[in-house]
N, C-alpha and C positions, 0 to 999 in steps of 0.2 A: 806618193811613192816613197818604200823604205831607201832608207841611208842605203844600203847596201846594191839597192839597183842602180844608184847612182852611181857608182863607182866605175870607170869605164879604165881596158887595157893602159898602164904603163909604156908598154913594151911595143914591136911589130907586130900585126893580128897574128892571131893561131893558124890561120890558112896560110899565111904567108912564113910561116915557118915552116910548115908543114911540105909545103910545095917546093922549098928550098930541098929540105932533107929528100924527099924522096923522089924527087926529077932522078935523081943517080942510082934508084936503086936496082940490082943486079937481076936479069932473068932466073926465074926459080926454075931450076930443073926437076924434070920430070911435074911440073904441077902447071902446067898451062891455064886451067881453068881461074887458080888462084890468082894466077898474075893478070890476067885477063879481067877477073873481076876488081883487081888492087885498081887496074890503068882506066879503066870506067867511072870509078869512083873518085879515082883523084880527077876526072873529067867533068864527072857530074860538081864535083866539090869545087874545081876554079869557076862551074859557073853556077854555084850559090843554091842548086840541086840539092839543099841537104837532109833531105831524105832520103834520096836514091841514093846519095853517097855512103850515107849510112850503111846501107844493107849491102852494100858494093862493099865496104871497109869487113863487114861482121865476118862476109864470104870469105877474102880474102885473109883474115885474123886466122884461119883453120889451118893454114899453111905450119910446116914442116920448118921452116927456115926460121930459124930464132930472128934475124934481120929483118926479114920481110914481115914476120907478124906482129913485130913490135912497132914497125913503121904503122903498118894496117891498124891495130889499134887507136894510134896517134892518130888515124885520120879519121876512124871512127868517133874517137871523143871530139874531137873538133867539128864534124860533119851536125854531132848531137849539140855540140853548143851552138852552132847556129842556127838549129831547131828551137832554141830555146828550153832543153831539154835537159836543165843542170846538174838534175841526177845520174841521169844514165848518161851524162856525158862524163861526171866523174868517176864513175864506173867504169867506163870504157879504160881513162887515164889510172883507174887503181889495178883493173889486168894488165896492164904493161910491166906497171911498175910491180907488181907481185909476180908475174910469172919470168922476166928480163927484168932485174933488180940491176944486171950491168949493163945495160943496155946504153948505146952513147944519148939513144932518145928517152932516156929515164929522167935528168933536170929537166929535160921538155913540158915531161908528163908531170912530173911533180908539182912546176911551175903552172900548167894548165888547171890542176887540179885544185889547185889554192886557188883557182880565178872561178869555178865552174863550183866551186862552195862556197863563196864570195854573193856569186849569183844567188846560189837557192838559197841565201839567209843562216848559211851554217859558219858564222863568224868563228865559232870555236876550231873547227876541221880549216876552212881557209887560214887563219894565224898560224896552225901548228903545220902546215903544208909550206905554207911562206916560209916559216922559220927554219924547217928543216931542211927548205932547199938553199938558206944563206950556210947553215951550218953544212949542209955536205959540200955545197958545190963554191966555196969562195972565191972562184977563181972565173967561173959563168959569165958572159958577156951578159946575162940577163940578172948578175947580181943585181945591179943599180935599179933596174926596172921592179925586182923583188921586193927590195929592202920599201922601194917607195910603197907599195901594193900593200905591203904588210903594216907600215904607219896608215894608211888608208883605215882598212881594217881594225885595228887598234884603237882608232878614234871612233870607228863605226860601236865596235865594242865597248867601250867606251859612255858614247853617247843610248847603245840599249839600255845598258845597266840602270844611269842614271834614269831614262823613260822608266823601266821598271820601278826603280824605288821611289818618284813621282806618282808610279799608279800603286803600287801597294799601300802607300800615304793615304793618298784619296780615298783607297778602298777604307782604309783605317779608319779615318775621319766620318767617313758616311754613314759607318756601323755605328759611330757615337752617336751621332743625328738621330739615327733611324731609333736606337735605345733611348735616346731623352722624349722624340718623338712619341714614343708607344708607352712614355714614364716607367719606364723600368730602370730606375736609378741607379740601382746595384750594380747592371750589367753596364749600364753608361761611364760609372767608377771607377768600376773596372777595366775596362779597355781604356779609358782616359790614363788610368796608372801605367799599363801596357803601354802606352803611346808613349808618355814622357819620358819611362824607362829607353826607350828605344830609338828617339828622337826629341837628344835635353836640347839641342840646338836652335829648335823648329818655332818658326814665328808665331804661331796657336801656342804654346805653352805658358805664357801667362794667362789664357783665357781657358787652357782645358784647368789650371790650378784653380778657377775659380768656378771652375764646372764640379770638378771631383771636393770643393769646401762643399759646393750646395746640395751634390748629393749625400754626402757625409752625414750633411743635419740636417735633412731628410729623412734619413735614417738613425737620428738618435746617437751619432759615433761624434759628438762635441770634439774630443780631441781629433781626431782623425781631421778633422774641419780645421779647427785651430794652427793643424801642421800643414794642411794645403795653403793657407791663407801665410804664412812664414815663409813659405815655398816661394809665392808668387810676391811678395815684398820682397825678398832675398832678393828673387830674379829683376822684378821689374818694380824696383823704389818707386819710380814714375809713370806708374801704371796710372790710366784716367781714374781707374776705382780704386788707388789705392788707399784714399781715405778710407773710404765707405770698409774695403777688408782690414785695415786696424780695426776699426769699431765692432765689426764682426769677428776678428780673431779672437779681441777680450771676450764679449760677449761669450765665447765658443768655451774660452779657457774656462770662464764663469761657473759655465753649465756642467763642464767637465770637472767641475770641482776642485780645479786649479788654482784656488783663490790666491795665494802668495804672486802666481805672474797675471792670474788676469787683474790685481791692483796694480800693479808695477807698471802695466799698459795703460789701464784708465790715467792713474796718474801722469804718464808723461800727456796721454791727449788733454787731459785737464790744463796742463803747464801750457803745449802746444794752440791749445783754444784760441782761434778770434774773436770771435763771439761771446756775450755773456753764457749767453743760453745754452750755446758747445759746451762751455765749462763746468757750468752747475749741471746739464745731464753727466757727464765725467766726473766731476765730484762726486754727485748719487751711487754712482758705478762704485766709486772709491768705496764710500761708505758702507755700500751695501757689501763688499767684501769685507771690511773688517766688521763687521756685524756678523759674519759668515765667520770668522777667524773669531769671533768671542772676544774682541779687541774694541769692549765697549767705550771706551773713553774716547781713543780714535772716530770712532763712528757717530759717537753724539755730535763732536764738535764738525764735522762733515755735515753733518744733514744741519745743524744748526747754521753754518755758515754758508749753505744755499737759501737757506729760508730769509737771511735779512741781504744775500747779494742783490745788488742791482741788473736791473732788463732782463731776468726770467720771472715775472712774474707769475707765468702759467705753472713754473716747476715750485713755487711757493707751500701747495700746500700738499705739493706732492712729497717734500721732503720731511713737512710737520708729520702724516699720513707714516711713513716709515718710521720716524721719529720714536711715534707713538707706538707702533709695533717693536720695536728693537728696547723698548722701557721696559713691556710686555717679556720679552723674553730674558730681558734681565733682571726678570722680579719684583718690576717696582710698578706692581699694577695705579696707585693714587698718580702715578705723575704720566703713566700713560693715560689714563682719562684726564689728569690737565687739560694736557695738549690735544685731547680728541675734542672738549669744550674748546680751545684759541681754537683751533681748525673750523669747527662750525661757526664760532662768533668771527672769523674773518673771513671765511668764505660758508657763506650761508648756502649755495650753489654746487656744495661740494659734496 
């Protein structure tokens, strides 16, 4: 059941307002028929007939008497509310109040009609029905009843919005899924970027930033990667993967040709390192950027100082291995084949 069915009268029922006001009201001259069908209807309506009462109230509405019709309408919309019947009972309450705007049963109908679009789920028409019957009528014995009906409302309103912007989320988030699912990366990217733009708040946004790094470089866009992965350390220092996205940001920076910050990063994870073996791959990192930067003296003594560190034994001759390449390109072919002879006479296996 919606928020808004829930909502039940403030005030004294609408039949028993109803019945109040028009027990008194005056013989219509010359219209017998009218008043004859108003007194049926308000008969049929004290005993809960509200359909007959209905077509008894429309009858009687046709009447001549500005008093009587506006009464007759009142018992038309009420007769339709307790049909169940929230449109055309609002209906009934918006001819009163449109054709007998001064009418003393106008707060009546005004207040009925904020209740009878309350009913049909039109939060927006019920608020602005309440409201305007605190603002015309301040003085209304049914203010108090109003004013409550309208915070009702207001929470009810309230509470859609927020359902909506939970399903519009959903629906957002499933469209990622459904894009990663059928590997269209781009498109997953994309609405991942969509998404954070539109909700930085949102508990997924340190995993869509590591969603839109891996579509990135997937696509070849290193830097684009590099700034997701900044994104999501910004956001969440203490993310479980946020090791793993340092190592991947340099990396990213790497590829993107960013040598100056992807050393600056290797370096600090080098310094950071527990491990031997973390550090000398971090070191390599090092090196291999200023061998990228032509910053040959730097980079000798990098891969040379993995090669005799201690507990990476595996990364041993993977540093001699670049070593030997980085002599290569600085011209000094005799001492790249040195090191390519140590490399085989210590690692025969290599």
């Amino acid at each position: 059941m919606s928020i808004q069915n829930k909502i039940l009268f403030h005030a004294a029922p609408l039949v028993a307002l109803l019945i109040g006001v028009t027990a008194g009201v005056p013989r219509v001259a010359g219209e017998p028929a009218a008043e004859e069908a108003y007194r049926t209807a308000r008969a049929h309506l004290q005993a809960r007939r509200f359909a007959e009462a209905a077509d008894g109230f429309a009858r009687a509405a046709a009447s001549t008497n500005a008093s009587f019709a506006a009464a007759a309408w009142l018992g038309r919309g009420e007769a339709l509310f307790g049909l169940g019947d929230w449109e055309k009972s609002g209906s009934a309450y918006e001819e009163l109040l449109t054709r007998y705007p001064d009418s003393p049963l106008a707060p009546r109908a005004l207040y009925a009609s904020g209740h009878a679009a309350q009913r049909a789920g039109r939060l927006d028409r019920a608020h602005a029905d309440f409201a305007a019957f605190l603002d015309r009528y301040p003085t209304n014995t049914l203010r108090e009843a109003c004013a409550a009906a309208l915070a009702t409302v207001t929470a009810a309103q309230q509470a859609r919005e927020r359902q909506t912007a939970r399903a519009a989320i959903a629906a957002e988030l499933a469209a990622i899924n459904g894009a990663l699912r059928a590997e269209r990366w781009e498109e997953a990217r994309a609405a991942s970027t969509r998404f954070l733009a539109a909700h930085p708040d949102h508990e997924q946004v340190p995993e869509l930033h590591l969603l839109v790094a891996a579509c990135a470089y997937r696509g070849d866009d290193y830097a684009g990667a590099a700034e997701a992965y900044r994104r999501l350390l910004e956001r969440a220092p203490q993310h479980a993967r946020a090791a793993e996205a340092r190592t991947r940001r340099a990396e990213c920076l790497f590829k993107a040709r960013d040598f100056e910050a992807a050393r600056a990063l290797y370096a600090e994870l080098a310094e950071a390192a527990g491990e031997p073996e973390a550090r000398a791959r971090a070191t390599l990192a090092v090196a291999d950027c200023d061998a990228a930067l032509k910053r040959w003296a730097e980079a000798e003594r990098a891969y040379l100082s993995v090669e005799v560190l201690l507990g990476c034994e595996a990364l041993r001759p993977v540093a001699l291995q670049r070593l030997a390449a980085l002599y290569e390109a600085m011209g000094q072919p005799e001492k790249a084949s040195r090191t390519r002879d140590a490399l085989r006479q210590r690692y025969p296996d290599r």
